[in-house]
C-alpha positions, -999 to 999 in steps of 0.1 A, spaced: 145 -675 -48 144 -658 -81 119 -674 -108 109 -668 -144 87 -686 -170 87 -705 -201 75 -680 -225 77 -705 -262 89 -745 -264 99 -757 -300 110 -793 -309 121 -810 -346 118 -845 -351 151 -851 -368 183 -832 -375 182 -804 -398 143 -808 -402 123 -773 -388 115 -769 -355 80 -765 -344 67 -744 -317 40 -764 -290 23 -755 -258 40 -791 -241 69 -810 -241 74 -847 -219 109 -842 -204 124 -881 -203 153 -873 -171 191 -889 -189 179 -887 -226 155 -858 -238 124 -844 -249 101 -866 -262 96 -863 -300 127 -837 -306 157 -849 -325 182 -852 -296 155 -874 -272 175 -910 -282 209 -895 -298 195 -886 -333 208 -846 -330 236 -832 -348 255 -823 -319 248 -861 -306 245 -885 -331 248 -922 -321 253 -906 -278 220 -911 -259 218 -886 -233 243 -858 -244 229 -825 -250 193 -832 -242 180 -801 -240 191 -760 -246 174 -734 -234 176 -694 -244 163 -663 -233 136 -645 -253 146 -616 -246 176 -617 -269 152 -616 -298 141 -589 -293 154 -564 -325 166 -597 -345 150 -609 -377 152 -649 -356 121 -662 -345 121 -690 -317 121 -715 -337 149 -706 -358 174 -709 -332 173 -748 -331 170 -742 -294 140 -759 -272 132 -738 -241 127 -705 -241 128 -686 -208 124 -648 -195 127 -635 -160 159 -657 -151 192 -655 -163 204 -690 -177 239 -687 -174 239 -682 -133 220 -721 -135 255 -734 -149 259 -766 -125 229 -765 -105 197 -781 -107 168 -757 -111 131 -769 -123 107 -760 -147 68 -771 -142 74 -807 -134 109 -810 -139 143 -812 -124 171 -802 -147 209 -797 -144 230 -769 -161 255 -784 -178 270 -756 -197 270 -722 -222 261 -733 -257 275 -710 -279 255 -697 -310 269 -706 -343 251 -699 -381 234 -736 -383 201 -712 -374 204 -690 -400 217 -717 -431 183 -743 -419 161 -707 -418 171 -696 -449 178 -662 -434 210 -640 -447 217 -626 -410 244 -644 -386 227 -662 -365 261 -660 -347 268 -622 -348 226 -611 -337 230 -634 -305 268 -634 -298 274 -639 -262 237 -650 -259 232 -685 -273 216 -700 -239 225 -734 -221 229 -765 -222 210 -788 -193 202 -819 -186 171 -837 -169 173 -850 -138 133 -863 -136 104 -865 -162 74 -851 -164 55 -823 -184 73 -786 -195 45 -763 -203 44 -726 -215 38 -701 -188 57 -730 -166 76 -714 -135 113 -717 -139 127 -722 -101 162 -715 -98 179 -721 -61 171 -761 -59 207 -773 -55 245 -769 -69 271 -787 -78 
């Protein structure tokens, strides 16, 4: 069973705010992470629809060489060890939760306008802007959290 680890978490209280990186998150399973912008329906991506896109992750590696910090990619999760895109439609966990791959989440240049950085967002991590999931149960998401991959697919 491969595994790998959170190695940052970041989370913005409303849409186009900053994101903040923190040493915990509270996964709530069919809506989000407590306290970020998409926990409720209150994200850009879904406004006014409770429980769609409630949480992205990305690989830190992908940083690596890029002027982006974590928390300029408006993404949540950041993993390293696993790679996110074989977790597409299965369930995998992370500390105490269960989570479902629900799909690719392709990068775009929303990270780069709300950072005030001239690079793409877009063109540093094409082909690597992480997943989508969604959580199956609550509980606590740590850094240095194991991520588990073979739970279950679908």
């Amino acid at each position: 069973m491969p595994h790998g680890k959170v190695v940052a978490l970041c989370i913005c209280a409303k849409a186009g705010e900053p994101m903040t990186e923190v040493s915990e998150v509270i996964a709530e399973a069919g809506n989000g992470i407590v306290g970020d912008r998409y926990c409720g329906g209150n994200g850009s991506w879904n406004k006014g629809s409770p429980g769609k896109r409630q949480v992205t992750l990305m690989n830190a590696i992908f940083f690596e060489g890029t002027v982006f910090k974590y928390s300029d990619s408006r993404r949540n999760i950041f993993t390293e060890g696993v790679e996110l895109m074989d977790l597409i439609g299965k369930e995998f966990t992370i500390g105490e939760v269960t989570l479902r791959g629900v799909k690719y989440c392709d990068p775009c240049n929303r990270p780069n306008q709300k950072a005030g950085i001239r690079e793409s967002f877009r063109d540093a991590l094409f082909d690597r802007g992480g997943l989508i999931a969604e959580i199956i149960t609550s509980g606590a998401i740590r850094v240095n959290d194991t991520v588990k991959t073979s739970i279950k697919d679908y």
